[in-house]
PDB file as gemmi writes it, atoms N, CA and C in Angstrom:
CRYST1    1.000    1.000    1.000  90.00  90.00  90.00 P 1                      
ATOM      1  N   UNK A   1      10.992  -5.413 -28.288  1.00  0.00           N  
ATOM      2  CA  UNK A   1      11.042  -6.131 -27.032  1.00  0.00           C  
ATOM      3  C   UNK A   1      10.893  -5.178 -25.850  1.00  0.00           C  
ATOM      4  N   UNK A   2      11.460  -4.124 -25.748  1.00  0.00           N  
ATOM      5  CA  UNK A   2      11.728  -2.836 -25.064  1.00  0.00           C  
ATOM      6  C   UNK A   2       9.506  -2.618 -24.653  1.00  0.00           C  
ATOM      7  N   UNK A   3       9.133  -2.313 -25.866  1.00  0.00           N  
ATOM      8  CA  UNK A   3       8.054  -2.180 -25.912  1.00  0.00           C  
ATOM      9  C   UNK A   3       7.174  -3.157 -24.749  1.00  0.00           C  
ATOM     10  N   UNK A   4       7.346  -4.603 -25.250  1.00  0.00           N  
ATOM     11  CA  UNK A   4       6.865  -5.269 -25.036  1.00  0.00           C  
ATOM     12  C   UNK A   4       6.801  -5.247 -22.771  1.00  0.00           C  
ATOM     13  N   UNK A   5       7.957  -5.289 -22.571  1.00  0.00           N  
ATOM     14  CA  UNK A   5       8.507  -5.525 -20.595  1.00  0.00           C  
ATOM     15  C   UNK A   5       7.621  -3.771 -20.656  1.00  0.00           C  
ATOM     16  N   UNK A   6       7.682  -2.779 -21.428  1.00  0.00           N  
ATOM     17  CA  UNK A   6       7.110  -1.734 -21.081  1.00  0.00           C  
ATOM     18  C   UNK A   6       5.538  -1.990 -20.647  1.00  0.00           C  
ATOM     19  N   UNK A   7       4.844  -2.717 -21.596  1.00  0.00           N  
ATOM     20  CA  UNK A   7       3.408  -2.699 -21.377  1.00  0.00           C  
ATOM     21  C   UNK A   7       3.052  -3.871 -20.324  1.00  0.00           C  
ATOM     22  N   UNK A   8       3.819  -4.837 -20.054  1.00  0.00           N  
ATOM     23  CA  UNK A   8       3.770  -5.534 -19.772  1.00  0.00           C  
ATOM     24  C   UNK A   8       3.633  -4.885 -18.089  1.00  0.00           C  
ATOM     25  N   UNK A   9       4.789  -4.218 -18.064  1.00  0.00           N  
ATOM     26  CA  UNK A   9       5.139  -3.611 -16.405  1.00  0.00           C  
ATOM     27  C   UNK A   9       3.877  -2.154 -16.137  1.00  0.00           C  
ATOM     28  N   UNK A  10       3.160  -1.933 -17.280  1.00  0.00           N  
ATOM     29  CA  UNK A  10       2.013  -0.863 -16.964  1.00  0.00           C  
ATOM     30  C   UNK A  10       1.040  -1.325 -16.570  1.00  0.00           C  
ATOM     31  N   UNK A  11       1.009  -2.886 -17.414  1.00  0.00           N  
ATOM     32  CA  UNK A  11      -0.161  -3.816 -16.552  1.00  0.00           C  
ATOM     33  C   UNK A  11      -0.128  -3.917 -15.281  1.00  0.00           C  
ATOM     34  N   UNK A  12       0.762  -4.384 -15.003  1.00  0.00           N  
ATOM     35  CA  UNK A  12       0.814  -5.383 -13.974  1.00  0.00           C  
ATOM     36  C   UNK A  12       0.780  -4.207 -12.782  1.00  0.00           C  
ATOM     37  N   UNK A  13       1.087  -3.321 -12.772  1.00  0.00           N  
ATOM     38  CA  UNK A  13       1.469  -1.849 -11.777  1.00  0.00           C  
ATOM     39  C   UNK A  13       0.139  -2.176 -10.997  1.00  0.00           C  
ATOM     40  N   UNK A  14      -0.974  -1.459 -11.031  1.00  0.00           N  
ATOM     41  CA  UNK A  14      -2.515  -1.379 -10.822  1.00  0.00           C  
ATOM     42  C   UNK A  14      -2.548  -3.231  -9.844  1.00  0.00           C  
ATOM     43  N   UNK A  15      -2.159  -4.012 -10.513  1.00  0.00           N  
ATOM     44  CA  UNK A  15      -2.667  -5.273  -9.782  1.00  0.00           C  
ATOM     45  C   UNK A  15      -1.670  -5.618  -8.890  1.00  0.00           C  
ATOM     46  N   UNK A  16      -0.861  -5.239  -8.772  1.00  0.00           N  
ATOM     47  CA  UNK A  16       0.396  -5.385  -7.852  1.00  0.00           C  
ATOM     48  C   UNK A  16       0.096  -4.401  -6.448  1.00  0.00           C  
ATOM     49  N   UNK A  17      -0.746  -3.245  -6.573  1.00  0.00           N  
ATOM     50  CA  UNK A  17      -1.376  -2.653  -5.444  1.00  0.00           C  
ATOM     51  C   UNK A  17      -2.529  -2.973  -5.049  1.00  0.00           C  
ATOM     52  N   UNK A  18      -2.983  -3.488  -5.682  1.00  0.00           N  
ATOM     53  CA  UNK A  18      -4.664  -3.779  -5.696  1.00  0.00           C  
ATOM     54  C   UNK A  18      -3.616  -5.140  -4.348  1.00  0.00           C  
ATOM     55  N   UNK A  19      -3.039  -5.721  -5.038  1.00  0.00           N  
ATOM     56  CA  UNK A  19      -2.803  -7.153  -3.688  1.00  0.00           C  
ATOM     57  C   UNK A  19      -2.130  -6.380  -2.634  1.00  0.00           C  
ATOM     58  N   UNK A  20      -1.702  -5.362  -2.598  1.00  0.00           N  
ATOM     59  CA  UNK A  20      -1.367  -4.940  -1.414  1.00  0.00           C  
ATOM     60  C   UNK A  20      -2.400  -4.345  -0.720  1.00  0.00           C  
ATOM     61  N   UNK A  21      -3.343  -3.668  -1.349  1.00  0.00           N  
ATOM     62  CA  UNK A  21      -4.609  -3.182  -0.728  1.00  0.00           C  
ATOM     63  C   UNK A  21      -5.423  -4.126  -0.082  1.00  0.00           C  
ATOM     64  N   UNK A  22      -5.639  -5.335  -0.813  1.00  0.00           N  
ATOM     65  CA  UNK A  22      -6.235  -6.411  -0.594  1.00  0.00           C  
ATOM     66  C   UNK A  22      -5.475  -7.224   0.806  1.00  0.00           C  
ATOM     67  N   UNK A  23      -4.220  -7.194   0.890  1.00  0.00           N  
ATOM     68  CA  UNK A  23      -3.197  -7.484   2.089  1.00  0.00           C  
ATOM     69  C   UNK A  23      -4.142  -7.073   3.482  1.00  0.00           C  
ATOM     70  N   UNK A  24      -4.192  -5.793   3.217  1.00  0.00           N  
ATOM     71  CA  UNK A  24      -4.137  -5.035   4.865  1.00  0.00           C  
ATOM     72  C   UNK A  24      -5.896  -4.769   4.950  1.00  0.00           C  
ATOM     73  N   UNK A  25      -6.658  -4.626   3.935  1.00  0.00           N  
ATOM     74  CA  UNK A  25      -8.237  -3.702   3.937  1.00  0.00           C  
ATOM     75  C   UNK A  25      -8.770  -5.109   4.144  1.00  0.00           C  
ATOM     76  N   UNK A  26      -9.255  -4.695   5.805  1.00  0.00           N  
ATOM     77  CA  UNK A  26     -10.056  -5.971   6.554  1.00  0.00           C  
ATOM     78  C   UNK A  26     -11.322  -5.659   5.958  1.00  0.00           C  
ATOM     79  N   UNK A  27     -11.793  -4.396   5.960  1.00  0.00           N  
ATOM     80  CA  UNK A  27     -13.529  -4.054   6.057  1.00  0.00           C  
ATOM     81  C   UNK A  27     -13.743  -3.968   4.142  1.00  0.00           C  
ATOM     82  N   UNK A  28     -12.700  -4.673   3.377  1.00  0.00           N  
ATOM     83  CA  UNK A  28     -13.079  -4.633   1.981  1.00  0.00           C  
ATOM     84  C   UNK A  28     -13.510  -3.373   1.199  1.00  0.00           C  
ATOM     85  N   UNK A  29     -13.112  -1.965   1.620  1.00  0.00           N  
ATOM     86  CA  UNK A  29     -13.439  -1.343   1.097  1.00  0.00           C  
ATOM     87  C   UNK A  29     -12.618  -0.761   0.163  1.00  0.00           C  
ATOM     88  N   UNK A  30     -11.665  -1.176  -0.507  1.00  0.00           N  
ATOM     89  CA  UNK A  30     -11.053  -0.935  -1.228  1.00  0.00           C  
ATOM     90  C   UNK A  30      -9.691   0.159  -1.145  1.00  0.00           C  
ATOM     91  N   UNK A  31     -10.128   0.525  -0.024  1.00  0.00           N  
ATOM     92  CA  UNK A  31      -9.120   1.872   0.553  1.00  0.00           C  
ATOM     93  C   UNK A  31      -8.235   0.648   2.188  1.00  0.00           C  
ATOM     94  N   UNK A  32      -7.467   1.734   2.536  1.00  0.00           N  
ATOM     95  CA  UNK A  32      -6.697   0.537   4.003  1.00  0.00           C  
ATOM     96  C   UNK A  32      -6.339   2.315   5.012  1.00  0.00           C  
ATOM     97  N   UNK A  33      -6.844   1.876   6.246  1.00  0.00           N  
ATOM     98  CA  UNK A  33      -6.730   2.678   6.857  1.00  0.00           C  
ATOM     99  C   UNK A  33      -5.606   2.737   8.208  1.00  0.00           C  
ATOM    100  N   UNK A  34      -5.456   3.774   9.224  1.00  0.00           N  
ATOM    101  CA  UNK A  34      -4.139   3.235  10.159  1.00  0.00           C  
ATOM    102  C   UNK A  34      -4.406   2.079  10.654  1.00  0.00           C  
ATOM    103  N   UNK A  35      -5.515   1.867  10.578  1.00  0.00           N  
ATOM    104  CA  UNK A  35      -6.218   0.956  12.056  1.00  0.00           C  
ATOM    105  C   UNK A  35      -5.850  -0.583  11.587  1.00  0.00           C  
ATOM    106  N   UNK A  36      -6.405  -0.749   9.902  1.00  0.00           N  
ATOM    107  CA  UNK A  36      -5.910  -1.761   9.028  1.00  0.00           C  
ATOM    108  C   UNK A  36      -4.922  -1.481   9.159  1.00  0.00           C  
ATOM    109  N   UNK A  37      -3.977  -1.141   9.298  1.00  0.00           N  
ATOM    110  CA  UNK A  37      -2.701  -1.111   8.183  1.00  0.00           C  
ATOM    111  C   UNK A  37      -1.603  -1.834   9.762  1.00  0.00           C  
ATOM    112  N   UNK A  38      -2.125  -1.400  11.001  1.00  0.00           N  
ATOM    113  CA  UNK A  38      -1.490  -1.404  12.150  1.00  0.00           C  
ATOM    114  C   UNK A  38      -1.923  -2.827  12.472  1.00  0.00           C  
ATOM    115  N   UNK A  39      -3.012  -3.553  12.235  1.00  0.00           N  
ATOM    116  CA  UNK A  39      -3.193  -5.005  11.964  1.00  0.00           C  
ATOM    117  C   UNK A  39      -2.005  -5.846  11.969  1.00  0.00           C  
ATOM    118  N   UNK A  40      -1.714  -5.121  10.759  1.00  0.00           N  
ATOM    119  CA  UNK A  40      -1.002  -6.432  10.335  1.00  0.00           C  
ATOM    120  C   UNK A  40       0.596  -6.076  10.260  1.00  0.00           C  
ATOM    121  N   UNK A  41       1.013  -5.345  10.362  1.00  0.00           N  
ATOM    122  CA  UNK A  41       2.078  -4.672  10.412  1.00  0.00           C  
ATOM    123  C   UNK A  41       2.540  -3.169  11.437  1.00  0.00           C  
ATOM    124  N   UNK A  42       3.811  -3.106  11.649  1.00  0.00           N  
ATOM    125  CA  UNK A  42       3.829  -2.165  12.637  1.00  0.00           C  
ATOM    126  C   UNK A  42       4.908  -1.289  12.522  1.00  0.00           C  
ATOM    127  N   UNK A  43       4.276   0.036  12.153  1.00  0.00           N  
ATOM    128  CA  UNK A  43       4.665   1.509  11.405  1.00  0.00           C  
ATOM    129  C   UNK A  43       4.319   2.381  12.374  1.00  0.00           C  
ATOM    130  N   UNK A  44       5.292   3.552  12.133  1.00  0.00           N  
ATOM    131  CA  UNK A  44       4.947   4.978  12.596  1.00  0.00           C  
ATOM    132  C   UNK A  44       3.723   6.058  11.870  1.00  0.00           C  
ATOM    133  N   UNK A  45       3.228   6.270  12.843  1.00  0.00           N  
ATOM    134  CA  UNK A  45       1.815   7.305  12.247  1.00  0.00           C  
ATOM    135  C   UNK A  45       2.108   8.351  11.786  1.00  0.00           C  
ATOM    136  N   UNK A  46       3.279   8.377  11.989  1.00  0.00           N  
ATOM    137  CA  UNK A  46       3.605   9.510  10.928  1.00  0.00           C  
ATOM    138  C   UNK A  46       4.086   9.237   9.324  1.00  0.00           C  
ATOM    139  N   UNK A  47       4.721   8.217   9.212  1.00  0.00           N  
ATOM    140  CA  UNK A  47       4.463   7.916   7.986  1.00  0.00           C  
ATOM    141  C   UNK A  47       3.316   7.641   7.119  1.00  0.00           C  
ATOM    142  N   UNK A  48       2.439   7.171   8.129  1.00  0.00           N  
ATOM    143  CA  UNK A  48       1.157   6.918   7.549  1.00  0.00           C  
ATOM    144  C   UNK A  48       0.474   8.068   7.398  1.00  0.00           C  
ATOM    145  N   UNK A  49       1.103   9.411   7.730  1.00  0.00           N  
ATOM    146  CA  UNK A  49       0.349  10.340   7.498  1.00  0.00           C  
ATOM    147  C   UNK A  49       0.987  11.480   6.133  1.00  0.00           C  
ATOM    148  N   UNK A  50       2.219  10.683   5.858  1.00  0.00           N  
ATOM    149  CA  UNK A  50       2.673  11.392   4.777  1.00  0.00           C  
ATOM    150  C   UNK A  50       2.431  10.468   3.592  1.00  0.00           C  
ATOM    151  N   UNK A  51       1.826   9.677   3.656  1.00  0.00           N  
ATOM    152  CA  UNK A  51       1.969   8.203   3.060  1.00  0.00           C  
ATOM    153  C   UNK A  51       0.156   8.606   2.220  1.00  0.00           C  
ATOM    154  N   UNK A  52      -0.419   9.675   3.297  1.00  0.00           N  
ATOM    155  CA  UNK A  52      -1.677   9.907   2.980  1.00  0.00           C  
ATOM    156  C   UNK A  52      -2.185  11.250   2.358  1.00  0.00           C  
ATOM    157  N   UNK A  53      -1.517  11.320   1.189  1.00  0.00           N  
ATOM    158  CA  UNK A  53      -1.370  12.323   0.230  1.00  0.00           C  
ATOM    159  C   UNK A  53      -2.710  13.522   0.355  1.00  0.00           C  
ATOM    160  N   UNK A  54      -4.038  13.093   0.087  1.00  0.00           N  
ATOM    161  CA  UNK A  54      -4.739  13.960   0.211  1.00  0.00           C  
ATOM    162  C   UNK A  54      -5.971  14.074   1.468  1.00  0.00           C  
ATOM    163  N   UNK A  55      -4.815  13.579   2.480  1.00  0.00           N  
ATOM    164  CA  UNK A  55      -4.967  13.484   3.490  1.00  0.00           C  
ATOM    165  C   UNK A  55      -6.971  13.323   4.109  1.00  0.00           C  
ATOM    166  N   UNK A  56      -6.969  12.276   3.613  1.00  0.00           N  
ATOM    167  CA  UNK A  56      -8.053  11.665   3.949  1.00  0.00           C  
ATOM    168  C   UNK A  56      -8.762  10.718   4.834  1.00  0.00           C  
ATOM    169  N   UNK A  57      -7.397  10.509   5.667  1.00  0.00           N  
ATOM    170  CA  UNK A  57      -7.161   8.681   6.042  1.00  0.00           C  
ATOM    171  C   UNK A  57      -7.349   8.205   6.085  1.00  0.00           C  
ATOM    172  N   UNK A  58      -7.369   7.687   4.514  1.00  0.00           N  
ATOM    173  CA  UNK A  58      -7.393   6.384   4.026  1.00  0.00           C  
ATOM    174  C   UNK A  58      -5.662   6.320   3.040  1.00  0.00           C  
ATOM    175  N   UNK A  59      -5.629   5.024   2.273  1.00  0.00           N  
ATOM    176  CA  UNK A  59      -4.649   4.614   1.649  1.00  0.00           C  
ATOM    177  C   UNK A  59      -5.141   4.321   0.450  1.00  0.00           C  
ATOM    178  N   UNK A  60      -5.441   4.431  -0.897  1.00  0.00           N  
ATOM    179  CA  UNK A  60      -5.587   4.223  -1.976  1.00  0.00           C  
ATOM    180  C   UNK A  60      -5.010   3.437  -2.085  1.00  0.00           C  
ATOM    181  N   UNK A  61      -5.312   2.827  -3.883  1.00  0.00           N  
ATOM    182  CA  UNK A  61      -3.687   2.068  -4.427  1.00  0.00           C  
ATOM    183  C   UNK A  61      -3.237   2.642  -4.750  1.00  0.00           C  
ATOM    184  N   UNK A  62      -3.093   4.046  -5.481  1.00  0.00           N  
ATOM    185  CA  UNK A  62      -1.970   4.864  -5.949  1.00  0.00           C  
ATOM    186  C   UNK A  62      -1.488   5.396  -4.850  1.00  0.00           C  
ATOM    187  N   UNK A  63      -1.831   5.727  -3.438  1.00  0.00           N  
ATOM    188  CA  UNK A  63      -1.054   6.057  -2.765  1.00  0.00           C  
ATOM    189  C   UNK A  63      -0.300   5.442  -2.034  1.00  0.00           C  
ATOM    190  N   UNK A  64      -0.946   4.061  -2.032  1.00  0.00           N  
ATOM    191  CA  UNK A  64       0.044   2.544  -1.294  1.00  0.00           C  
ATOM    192  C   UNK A  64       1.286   2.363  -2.253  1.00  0.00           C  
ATOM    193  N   UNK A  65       1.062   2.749  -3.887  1.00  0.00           N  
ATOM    194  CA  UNK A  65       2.070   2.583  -4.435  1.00  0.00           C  
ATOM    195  C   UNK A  65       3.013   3.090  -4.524  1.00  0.00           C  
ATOM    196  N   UNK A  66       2.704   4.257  -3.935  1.00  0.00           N  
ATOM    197  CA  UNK A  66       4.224   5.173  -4.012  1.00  0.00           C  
ATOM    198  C   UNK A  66       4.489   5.133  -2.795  1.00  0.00           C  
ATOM    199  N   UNK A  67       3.902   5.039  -1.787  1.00  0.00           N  
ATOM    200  CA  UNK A  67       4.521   4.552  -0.480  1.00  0.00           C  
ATOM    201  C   UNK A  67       4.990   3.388  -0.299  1.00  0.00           C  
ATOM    202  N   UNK A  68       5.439   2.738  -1.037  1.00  0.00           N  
ATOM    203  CA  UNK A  68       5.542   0.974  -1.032  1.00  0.00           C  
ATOM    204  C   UNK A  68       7.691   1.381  -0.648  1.00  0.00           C  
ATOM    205  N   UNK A  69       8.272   2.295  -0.986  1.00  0.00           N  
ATOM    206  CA  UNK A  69       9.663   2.164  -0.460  1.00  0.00           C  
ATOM    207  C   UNK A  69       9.829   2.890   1.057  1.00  0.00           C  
ATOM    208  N   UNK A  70       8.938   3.689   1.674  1.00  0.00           N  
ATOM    209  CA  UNK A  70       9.429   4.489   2.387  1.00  0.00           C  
ATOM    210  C   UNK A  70       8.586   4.013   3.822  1.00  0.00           C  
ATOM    211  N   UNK A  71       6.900   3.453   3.481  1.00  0.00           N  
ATOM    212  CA  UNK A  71       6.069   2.481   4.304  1.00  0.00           C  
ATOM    213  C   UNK A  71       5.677   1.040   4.419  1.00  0.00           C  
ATOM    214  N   UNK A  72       5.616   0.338   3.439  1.00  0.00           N  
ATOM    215  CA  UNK A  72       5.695  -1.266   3.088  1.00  0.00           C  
ATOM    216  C   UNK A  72       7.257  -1.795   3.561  1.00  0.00           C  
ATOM    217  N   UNK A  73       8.110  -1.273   2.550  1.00  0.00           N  
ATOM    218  CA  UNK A  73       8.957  -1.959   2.548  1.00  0.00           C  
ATOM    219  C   UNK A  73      10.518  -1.339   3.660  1.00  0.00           C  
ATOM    220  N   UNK A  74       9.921  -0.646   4.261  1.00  0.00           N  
ATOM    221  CA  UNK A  74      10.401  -0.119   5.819  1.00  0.00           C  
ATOM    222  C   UNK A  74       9.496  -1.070   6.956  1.00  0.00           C  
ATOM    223  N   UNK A  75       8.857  -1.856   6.762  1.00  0.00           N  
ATOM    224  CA  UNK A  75       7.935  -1.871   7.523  1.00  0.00           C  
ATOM    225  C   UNK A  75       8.691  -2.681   8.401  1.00  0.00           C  
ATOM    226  N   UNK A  76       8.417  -2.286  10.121  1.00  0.00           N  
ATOM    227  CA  UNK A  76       9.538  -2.525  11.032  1.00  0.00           C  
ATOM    228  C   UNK A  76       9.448  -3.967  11.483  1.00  0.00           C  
ATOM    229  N   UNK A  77       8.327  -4.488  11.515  1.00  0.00           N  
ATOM    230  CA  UNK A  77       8.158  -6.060  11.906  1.00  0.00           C  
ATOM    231  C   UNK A  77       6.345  -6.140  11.267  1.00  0.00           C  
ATOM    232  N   UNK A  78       6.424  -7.445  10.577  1.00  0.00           N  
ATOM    233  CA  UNK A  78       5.095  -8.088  10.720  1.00  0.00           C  
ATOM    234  C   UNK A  78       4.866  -8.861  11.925  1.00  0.00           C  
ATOM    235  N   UNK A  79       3.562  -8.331  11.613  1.00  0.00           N  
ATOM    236  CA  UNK A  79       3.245  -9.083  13.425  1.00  0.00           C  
ATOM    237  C   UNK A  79       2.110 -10.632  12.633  1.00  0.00           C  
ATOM    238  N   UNK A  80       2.533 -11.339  13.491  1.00  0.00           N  
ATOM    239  CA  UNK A  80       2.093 -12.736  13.693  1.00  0.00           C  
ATOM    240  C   UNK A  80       0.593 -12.689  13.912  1.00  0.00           C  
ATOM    241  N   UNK A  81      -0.524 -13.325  12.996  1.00  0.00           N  
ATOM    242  CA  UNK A  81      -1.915 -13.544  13.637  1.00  0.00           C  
ATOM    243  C   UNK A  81      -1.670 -14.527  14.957  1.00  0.00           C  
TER     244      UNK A  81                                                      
END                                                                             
C-alpha cells in the first residue's frame, strides 16, 4: 500500500506544477516570468529572484515547485481580474 500513495504522489508531482505554471504563464510558454507572475498575484522581487534558481528569469515547474512554500503559498494577496 506504502508503495502504492508512493507512485501515486510521483505522478501526480509534475502535473500539480504544470497547473501552477499553467495558473500564471499568460504568453503559454511553458516557463512564468515576474511580469506573469505579478499578474496575478503580488510578491516581492526578491523572492522571485531566489525562487529563480538558475537565474534565468523565468520560473520552470521544478522551480515553481520548490518555491511553492516560501513564493505561492506566502503569496501576500491575489489580486482580483
Amino acid at each position: 500500500m506504502k508503495k502504492l500513495i508512493l507512485a501515486i504522489a510521483l505522478i501526480s508531482t509534475p502535473v500539480l506544477a504544470q497547473d501552477r505554471v499553467s495558473k500564471f504563464d499568460k504568453n503559454n510558454d511553458k516557463v512564468v516570468d515576474f511580469g506573469e507572475l505579478t499578474l496575478s498575484c503580488e510578491v516581492e522581487p526578491n523572492l522571485f529572484k531566489v525562487a529563480d534558481k538558475n537565474k534565468d528569469g523565468v520560473l520552470s515547474n521544478k522551480e515553481m515547485r520548490i518555491a511553492r512554500a516560501y513564493l505561492f503559498d506566502r503569496c501576500r494577496k491575489e489580486k482580483k481580474d
